[in-house]
FIMARMAR-919189 format. One line per field, with one value per residue: residue number from 1; residue in one letter; x negated, y, z negated of N, C-alpha, C, O in turn. Coordinates in steps of 0.1 Angstrom, whole numbers, plus 5000, padded with zeros to 4 digits. Layout:
% residues N
pos	c(NUM, ...);
code	c(A, ...);
neast	c(X, ...);
nnorth	c(Y, ...);
nup	c(Z, ...);
caeast	c(X, ...);
canorth	c(Y, ...);
caup	c(Z, ...);
ceast	c(X, ...);
cnorth	c(Y, ...);
cup	c(Z, ...);
oeast	c(X, ...);
onorth	c(Y, ...);
oup	c(Z, ...);
% end
This chain:
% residues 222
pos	c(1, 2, 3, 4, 5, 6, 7, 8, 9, 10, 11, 12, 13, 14, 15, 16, 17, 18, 19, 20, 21, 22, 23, 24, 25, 26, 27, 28, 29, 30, 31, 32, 33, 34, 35, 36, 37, 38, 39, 40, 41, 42, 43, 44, 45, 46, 47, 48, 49, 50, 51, 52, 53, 54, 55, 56, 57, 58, 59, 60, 61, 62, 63, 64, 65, 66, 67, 68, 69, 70, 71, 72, 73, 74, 75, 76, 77, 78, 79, 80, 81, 82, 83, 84, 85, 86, 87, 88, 89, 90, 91, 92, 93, 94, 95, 96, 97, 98, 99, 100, 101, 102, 103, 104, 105, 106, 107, 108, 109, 110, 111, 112, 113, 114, 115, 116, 117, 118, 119, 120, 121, 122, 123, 124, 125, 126, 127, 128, 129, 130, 131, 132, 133, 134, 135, 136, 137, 138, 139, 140, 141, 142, 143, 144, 145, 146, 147, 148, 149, 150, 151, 152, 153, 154, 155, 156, 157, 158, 159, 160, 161, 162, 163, 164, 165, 166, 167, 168, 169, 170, 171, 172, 173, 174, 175, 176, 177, 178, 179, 180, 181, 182, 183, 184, 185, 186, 187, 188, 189, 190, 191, 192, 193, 194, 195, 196, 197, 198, 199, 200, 201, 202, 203, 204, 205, 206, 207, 208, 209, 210, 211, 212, 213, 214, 215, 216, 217, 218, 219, 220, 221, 222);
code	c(X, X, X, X, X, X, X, X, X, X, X, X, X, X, X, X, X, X, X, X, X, X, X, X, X, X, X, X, X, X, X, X, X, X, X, X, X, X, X, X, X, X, X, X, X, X, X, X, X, X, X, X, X, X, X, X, X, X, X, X, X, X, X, X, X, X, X, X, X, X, X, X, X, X, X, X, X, X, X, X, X, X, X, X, X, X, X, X, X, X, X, X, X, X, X, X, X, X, X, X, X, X, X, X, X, X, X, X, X, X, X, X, X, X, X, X, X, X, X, X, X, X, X, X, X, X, X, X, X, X, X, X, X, X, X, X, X, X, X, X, X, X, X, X, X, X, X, X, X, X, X, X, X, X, X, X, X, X, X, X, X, X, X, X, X, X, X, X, X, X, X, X, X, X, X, X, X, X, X, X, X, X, X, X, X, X, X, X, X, X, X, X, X, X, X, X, X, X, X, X, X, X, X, X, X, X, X, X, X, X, X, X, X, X, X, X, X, X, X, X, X, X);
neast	c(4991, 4993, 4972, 4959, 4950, 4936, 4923, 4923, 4957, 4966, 4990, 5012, 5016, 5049, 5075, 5097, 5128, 5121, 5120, 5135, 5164, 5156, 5158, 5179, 5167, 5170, 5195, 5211, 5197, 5208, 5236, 5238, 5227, 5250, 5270, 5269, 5280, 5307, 5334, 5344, 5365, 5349, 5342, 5362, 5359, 5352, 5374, 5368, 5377, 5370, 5341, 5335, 5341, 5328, 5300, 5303, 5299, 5274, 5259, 5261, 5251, 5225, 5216, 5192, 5198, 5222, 5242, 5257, 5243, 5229, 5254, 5271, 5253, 5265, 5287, 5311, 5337, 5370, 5388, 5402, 5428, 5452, 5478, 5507, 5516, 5533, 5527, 5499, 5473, 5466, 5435, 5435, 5418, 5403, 5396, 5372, 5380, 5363, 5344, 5358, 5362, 5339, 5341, 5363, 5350, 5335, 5354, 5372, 5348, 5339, 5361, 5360, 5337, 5340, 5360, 5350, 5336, 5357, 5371, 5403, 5420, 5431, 5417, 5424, 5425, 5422, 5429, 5418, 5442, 5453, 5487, 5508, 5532, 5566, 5557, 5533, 5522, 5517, 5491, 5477, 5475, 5484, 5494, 5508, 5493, 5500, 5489, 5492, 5516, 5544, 5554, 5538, 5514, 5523, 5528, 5499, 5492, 5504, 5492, 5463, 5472, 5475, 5450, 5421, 5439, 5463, 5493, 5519, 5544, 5574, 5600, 5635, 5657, 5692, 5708, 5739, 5746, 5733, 5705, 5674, 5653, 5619, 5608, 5581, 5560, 5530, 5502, 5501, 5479, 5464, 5471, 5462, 5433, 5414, 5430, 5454, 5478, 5487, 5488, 5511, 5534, 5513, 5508, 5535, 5540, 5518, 5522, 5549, 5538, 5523, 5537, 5566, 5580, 5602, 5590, 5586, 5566, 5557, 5554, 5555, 5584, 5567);
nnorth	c(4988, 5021, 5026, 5013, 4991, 5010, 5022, 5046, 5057, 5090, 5107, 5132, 5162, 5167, 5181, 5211, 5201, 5178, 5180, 5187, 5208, 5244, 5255, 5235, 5212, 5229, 5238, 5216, 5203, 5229, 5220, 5202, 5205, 5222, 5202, 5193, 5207, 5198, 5173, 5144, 5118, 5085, 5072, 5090, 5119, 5150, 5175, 5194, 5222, 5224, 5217, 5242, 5261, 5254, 5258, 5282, 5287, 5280, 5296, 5324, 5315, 5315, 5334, 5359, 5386, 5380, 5383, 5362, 5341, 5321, 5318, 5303, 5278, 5256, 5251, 5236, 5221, 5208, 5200, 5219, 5241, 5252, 5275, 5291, 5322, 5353, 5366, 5362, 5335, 5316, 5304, 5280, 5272, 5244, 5238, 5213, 5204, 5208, 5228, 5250, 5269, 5284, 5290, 5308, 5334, 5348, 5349, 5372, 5385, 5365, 5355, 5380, 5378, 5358, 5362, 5380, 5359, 5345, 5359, 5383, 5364, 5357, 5344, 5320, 5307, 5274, 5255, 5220, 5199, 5172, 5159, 5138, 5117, 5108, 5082, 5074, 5060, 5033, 5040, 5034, 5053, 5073, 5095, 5120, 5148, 5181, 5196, 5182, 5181, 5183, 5208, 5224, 5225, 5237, 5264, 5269, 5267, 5289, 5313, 5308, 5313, 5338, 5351, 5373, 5385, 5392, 5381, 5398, 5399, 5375, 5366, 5340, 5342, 5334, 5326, 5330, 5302, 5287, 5286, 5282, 5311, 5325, 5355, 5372, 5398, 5411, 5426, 5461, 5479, 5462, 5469, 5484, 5471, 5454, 5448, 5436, 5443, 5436, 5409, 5399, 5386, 5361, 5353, 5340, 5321, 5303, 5291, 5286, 5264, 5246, 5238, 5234, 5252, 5285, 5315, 5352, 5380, 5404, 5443, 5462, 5486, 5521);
nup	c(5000, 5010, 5030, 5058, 5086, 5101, 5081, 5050, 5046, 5044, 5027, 5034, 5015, 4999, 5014, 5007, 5012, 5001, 4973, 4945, 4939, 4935, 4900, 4896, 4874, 4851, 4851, 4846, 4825, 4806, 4809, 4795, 4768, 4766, 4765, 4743, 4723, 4720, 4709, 4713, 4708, 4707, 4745, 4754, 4780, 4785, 4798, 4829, 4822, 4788, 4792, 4807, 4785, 4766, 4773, 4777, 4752, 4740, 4758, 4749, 4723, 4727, 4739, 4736, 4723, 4709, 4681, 4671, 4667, 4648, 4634, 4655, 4652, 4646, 4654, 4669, 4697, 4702, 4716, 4746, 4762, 4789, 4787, 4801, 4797, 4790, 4825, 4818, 4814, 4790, 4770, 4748, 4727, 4706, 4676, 4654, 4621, 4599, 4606, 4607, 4593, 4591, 4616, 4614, 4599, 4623, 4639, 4652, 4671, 4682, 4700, 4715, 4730, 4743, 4758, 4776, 4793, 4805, 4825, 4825, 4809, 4776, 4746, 4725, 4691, 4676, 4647, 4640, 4633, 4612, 4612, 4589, 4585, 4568, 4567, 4556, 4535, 4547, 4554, 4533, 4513, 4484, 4478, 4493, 4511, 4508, 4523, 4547, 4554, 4583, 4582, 4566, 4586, 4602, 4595, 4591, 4619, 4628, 4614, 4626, 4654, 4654, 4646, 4643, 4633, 4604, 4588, 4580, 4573, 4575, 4588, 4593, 4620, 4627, 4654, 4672, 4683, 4668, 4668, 4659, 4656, 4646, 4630, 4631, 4613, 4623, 4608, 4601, 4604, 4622, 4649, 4671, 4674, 4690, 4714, 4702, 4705, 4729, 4731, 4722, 4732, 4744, 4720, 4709, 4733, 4726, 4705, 4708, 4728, 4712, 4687, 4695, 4687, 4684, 4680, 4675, 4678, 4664, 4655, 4623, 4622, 4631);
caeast	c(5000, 4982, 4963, 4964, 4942, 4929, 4912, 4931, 4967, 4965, 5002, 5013, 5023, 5062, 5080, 5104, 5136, 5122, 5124, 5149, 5168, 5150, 5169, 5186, 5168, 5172, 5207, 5213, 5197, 5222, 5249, 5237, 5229, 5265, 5280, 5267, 5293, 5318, 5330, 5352, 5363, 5340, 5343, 5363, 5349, 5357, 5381, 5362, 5380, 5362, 5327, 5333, 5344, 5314, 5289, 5299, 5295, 5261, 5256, 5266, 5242, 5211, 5213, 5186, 5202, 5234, 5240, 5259, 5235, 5229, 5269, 5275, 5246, 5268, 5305, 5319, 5352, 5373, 5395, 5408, 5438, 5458, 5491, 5506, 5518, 5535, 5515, 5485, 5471, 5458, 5429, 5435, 5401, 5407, 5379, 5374, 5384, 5353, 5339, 5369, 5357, 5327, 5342, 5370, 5343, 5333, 5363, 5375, 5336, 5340, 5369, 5359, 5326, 5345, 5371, 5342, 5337, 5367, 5386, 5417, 5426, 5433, 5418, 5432, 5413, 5430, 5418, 5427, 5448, 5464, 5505, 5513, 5547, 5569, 5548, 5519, 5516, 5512, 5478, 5471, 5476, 5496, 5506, 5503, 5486, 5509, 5483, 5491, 5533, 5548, 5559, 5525, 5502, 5526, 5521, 5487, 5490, 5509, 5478, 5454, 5469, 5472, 5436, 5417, 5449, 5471, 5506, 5524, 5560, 5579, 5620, 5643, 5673, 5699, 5716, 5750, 5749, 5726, 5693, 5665, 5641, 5613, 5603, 5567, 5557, 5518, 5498, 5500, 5463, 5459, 5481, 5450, 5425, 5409, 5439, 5467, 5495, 5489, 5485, 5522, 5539, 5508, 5509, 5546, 5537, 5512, 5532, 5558, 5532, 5516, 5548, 5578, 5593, 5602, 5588, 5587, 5553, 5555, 5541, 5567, 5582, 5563);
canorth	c(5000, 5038, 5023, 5005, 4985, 5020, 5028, 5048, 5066, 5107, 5115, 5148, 5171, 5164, 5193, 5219, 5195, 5164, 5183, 5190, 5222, 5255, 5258, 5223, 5211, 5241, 5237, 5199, 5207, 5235, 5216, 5188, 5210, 5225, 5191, 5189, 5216, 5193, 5162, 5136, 5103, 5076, 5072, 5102, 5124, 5165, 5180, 5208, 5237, 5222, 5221, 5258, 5267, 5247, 5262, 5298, 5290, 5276, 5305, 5331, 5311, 5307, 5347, 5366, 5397, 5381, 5382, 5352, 5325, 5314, 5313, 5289, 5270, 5240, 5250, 5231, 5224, 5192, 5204, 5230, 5240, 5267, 5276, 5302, 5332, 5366, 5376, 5359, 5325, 5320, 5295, 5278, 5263, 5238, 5231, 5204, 5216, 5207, 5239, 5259, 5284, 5289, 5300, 5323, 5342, 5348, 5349, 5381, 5391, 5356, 5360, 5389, 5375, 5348, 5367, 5386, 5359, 5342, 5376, 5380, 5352, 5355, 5334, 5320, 5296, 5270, 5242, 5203, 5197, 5161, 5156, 5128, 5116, 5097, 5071, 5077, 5049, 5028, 5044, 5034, 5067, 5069, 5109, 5133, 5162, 5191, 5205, 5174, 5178, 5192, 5222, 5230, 5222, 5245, 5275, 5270, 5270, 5301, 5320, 5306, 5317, 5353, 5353, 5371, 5395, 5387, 5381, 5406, 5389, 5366, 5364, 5335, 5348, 5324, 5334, 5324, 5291, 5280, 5283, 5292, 5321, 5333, 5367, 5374, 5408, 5415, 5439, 5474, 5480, 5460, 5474, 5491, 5465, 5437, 5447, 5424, 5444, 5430, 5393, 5390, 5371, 5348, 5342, 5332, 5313, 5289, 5288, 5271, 5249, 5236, 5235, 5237, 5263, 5302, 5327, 5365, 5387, 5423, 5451, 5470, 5503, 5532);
caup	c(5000, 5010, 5037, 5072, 5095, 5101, 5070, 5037, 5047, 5039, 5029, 5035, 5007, 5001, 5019, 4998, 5010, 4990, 4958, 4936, 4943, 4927, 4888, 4888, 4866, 4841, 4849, 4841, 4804, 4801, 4805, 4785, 4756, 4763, 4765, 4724, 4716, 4722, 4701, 4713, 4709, 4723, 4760, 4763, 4789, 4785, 4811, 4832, 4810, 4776, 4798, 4802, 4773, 4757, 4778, 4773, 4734, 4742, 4766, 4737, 4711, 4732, 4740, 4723, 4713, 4701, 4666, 4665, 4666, 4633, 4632, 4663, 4655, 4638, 4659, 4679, 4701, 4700, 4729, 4749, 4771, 4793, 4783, 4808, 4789, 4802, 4830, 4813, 4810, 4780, 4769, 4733, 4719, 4691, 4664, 4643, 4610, 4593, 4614, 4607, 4579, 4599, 4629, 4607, 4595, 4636, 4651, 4658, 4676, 4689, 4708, 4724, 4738, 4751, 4766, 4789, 4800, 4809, 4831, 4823, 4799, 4760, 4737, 4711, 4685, 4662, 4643, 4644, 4620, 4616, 4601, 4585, 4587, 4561, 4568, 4552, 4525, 4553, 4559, 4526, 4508, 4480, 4477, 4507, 4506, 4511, 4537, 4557, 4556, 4597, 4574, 4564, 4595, 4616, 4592, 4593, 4631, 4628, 4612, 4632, 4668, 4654, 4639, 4629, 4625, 4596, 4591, 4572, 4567, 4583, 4586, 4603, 4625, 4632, 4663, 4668, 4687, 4655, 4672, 4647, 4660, 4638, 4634, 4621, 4611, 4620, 4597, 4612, 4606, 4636, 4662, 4679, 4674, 4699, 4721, 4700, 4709, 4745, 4728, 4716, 4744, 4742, 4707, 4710, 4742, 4727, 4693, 4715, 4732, 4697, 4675, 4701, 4681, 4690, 4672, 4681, 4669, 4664, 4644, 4619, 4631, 4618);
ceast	c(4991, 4976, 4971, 4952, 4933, 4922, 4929, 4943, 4967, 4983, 5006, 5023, 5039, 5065, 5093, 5117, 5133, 5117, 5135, 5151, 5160, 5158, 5176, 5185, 5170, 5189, 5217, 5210, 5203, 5235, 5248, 5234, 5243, 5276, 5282, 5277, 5305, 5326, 5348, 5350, 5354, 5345, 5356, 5359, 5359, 5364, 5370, 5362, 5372, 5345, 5322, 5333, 5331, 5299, 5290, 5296, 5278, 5252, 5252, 5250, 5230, 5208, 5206, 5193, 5217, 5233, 5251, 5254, 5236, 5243, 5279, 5267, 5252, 5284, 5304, 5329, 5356, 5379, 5399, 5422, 5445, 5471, 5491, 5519, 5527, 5528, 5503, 5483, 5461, 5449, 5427, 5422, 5407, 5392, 5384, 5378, 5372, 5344, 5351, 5359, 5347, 5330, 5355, 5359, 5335, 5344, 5370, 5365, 5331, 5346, 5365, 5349, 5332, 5355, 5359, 5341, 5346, 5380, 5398, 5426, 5425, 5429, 5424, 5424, 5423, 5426, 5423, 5429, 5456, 5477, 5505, 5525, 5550, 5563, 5536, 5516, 5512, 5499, 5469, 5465, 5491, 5504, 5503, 5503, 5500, 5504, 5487, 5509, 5531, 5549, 5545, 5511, 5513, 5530, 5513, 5482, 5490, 5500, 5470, 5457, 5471, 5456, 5432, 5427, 5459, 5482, 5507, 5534, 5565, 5598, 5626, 5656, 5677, 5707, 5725, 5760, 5737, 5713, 5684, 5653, 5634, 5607, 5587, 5558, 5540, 5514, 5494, 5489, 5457, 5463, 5469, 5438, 5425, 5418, 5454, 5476, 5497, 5492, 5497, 5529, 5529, 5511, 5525, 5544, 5531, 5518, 5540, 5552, 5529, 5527, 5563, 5588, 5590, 5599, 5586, 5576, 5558, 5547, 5555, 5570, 5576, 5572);
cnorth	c(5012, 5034, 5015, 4999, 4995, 5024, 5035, 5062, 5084, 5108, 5128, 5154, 5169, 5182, 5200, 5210, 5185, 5169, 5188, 5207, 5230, 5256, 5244, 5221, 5217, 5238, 5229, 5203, 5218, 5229, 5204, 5191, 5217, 5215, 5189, 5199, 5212, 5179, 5159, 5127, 5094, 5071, 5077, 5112, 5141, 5166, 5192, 5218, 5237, 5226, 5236, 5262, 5262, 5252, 5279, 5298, 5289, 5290, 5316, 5327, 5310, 5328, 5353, 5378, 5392, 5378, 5375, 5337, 5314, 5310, 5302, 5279, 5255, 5241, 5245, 5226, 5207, 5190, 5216, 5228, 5250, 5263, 5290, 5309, 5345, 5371, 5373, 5344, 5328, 5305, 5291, 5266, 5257, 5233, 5222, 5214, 5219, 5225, 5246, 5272, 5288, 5295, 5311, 5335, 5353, 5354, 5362, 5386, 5378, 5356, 5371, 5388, 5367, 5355, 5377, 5376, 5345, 5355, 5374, 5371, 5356, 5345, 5328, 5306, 5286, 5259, 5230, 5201, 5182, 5162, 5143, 5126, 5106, 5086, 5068, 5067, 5039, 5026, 5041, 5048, 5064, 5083, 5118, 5144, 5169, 5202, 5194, 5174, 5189, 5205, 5231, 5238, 5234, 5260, 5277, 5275, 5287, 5314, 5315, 5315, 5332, 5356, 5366, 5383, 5387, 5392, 5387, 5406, 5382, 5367, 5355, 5347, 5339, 5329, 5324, 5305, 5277, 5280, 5287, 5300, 5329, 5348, 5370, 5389, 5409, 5427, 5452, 5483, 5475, 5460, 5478, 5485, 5454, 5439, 5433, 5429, 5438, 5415, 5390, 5382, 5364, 5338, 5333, 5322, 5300, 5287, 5276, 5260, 5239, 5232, 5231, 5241, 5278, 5304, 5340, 5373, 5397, 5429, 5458, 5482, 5510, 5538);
cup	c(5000, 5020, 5052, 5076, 5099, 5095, 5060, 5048, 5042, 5041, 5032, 5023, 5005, 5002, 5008, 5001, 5005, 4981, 4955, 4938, 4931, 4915, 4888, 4876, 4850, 4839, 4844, 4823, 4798, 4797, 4799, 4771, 4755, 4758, 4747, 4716, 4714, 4711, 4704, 4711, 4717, 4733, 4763, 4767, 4783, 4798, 4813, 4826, 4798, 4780, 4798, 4792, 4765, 4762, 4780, 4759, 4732, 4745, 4756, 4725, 4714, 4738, 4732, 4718, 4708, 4684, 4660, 4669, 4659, 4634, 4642, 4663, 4652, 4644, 4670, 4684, 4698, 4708, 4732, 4759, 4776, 4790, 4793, 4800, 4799, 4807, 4826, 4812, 4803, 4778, 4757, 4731, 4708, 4686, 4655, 4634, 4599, 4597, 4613, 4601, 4581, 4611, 4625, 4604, 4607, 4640, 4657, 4670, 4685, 4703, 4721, 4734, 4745, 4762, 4780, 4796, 4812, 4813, 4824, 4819, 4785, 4758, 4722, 4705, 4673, 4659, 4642, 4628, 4623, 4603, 4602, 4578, 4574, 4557, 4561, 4539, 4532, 4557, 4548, 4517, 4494, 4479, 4491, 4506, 4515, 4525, 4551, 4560, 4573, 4590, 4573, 4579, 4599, 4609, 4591, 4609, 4636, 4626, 4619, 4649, 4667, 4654, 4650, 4625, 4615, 4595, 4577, 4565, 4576, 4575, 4600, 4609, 4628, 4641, 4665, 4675, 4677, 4660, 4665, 4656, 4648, 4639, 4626, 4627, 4611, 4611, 4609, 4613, 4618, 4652, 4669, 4679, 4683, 4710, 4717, 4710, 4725, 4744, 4722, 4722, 4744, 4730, 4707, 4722, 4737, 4712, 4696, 4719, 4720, 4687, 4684, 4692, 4682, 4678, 4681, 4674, 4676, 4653, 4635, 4628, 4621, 4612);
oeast	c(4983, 4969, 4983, 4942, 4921, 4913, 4941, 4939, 4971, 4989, 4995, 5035, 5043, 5061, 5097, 5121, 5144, 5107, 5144, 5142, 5157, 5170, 5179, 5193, 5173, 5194, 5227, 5218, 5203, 5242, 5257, 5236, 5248, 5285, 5293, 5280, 5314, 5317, 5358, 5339, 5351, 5355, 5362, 5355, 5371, 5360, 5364, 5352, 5368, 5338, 5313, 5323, 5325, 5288, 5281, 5290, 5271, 5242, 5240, 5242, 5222, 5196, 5210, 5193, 5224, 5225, 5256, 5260, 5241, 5245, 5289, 5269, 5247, 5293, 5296, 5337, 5349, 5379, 5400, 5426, 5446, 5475, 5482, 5529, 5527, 5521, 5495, 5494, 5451, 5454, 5417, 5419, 5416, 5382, 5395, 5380, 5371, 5340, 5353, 5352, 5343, 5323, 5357, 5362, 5330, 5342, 5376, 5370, 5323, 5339, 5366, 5349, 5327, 5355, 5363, 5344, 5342, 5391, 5401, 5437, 5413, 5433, 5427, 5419, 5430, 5419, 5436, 5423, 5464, 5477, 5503, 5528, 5541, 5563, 5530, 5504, 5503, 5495, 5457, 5453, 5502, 5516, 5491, 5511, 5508, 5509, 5486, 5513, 5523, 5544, 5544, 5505, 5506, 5535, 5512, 5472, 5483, 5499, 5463, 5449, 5468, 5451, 5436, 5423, 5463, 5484, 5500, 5535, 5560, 5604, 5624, 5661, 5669, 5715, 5723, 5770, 5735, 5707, 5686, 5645, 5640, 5601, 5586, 5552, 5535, 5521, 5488, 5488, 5448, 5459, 5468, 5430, 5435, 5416, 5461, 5481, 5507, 5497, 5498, 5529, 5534, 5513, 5525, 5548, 5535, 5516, 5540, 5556, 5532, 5525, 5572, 5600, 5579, 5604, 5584, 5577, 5562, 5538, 5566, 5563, 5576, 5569);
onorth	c(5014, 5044, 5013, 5002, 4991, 5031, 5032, 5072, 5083, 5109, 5134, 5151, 5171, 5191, 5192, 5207, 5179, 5162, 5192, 5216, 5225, 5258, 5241, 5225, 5211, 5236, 5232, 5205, 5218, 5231, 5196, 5182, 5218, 5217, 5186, 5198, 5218, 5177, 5165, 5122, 5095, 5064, 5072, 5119, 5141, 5160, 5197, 5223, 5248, 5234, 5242, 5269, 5271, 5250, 5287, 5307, 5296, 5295, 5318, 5336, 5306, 5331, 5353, 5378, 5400, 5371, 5378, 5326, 5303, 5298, 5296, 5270, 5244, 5233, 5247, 5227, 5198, 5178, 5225, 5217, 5260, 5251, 5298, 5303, 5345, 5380, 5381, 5339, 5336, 5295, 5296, 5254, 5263, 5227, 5222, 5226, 5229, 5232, 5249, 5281, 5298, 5304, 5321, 5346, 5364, 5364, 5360, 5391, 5378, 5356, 5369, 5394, 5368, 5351, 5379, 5379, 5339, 5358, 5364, 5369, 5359, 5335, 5334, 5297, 5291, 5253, 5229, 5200, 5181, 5164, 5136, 5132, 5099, 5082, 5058, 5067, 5033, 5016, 5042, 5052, 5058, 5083, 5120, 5151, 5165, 5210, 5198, 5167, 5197, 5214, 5242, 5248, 5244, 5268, 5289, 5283, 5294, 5323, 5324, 5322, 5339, 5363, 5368, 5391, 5375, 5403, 5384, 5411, 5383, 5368, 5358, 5357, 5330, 5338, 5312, 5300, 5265, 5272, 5299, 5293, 5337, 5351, 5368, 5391, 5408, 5436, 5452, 5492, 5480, 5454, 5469, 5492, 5446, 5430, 5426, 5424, 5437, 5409, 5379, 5371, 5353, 5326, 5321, 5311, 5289, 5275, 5265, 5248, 5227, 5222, 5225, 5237, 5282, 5299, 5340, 5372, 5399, 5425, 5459, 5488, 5508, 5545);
oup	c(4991, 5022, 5054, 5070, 5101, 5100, 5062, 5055, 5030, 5052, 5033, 5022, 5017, 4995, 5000, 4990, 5004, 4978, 4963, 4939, 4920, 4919, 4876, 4868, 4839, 4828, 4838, 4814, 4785, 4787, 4798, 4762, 4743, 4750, 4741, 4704, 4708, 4702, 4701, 4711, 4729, 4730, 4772, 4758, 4778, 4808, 4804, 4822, 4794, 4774, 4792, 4789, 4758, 4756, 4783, 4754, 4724, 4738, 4755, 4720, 4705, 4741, 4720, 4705, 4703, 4677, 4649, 4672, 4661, 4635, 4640, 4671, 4654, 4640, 4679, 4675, 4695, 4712, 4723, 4763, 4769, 4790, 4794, 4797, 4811, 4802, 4829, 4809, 4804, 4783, 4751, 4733, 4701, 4690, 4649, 4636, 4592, 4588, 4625, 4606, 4575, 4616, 4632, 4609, 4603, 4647, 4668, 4680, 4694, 4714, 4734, 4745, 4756, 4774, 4791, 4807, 4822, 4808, 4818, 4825, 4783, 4764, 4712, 4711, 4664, 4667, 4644, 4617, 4632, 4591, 4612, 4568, 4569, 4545, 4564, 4536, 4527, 4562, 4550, 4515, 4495, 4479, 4495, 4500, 4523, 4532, 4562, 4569, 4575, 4597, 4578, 4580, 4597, 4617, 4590, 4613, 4642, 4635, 4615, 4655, 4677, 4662, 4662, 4615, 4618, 4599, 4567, 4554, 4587, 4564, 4612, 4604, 4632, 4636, 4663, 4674, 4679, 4652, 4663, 4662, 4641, 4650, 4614, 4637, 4600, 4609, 4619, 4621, 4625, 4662, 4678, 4685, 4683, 4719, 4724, 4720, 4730, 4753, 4716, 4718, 4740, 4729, 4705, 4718, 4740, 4709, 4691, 4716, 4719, 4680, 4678, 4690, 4681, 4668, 4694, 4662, 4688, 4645, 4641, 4636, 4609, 4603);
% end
């Protein structure tokens, strides 16, 4: 092998098309340190939208002048998904919960980095929460946490798809064919911040998707 009946073979230099495109490889170990932002079940694969979403967080964390490094160094997503909103699709990130209280502390300066750079999409952030139904001694449990009742998990949801604005009151309406619609009063400190008041048809949007129940977000009157 290298030689012939002629004496020793002289290959020629391999030409610019038998290498690897310019930046591949750079770009391969991007998205495989992105991929690690992620955490699913074994041999389930991320949809495209999670890849993104996982590779702007990377993107974000691996930026020198950002000054939330240190604070995505240990976040990560568990899924994502679009919900289409008034006039907006919106992109709901879910985190483990273990990483919750780590990305609260973020998430308003979060958000907004994210939203550069996903155009014209809202994000909204909420954390994986499991309910456990009646059933639960089954599981070998004998009392159930009160954080784990449907009641609980979907006012938890409730604050999370506002974040990081808080809820100021809440009132049912029953309208007259019995349908229950909730009303929930945001805090009027944040009427002019991050651009909510533009995020209330979302938040009721993915409200419905995650709980399939109406609610209505406003601000009080002044």
């Amino acid at each position: 092998f290298g030689s012939s009946r002629f004496g020793p073979v002289n290959r020629a230099p391999p030409t610019r098309t038998d290498r690897a495109p310019r930046g591949a490889p750079h770009q391969s170990c991007t998205m495989l340190n992105a991929r690690k932002k992620i955490v699913k079940d074994k041999g389930v694969a991320p949809t495209e939208l999670e890849e993104e979403v996982a590779k702007a967080l990377f993107d974000i964390e691996v930026t020198p002048s950002s000054d939330l490094k240190a604070d995505l160094r240990e976040v990560r997503i568990s899924s994502a998904q679009e919900v289409e909103a008034k006039n907006r699709t919106a992109v709901v990130v879910h985190f483990p919960f273990r990483v919750w209280k780590s990305v609260r502390k973020i998430q308003g300066r979060l958000i907004r980095e994210l939203e550069k750079k996903f155009s014209k999409k809202h994000l909204v952030f909420v954390a994986q929460r499991t309910i456990l139904d009646k059933n639960f001694r089954r599981r070998g449990l004998k009392v159930r946490p009160r954080s784990r009742t449907l009641t609980s998990v979907h006012e938890s949801v409730l604050e999370d798809v506002v974040g990081p604005t808080e809820i100021y009151g809440k009132r049912t309406r029953i309208s007259v064919d019995g349908t229950k619609v909730m009303k929930v009063i945001l805090d009027p400190k944040d009427k002019d911040k991050e651009n909510v008041e533009a995020k209330l048809a979302t938040f009721s949007a993915v409200y419905k998707k995650l709980t399939n129940k109406e609610a209505v977000f406003m601000f009080p009157d002044a």
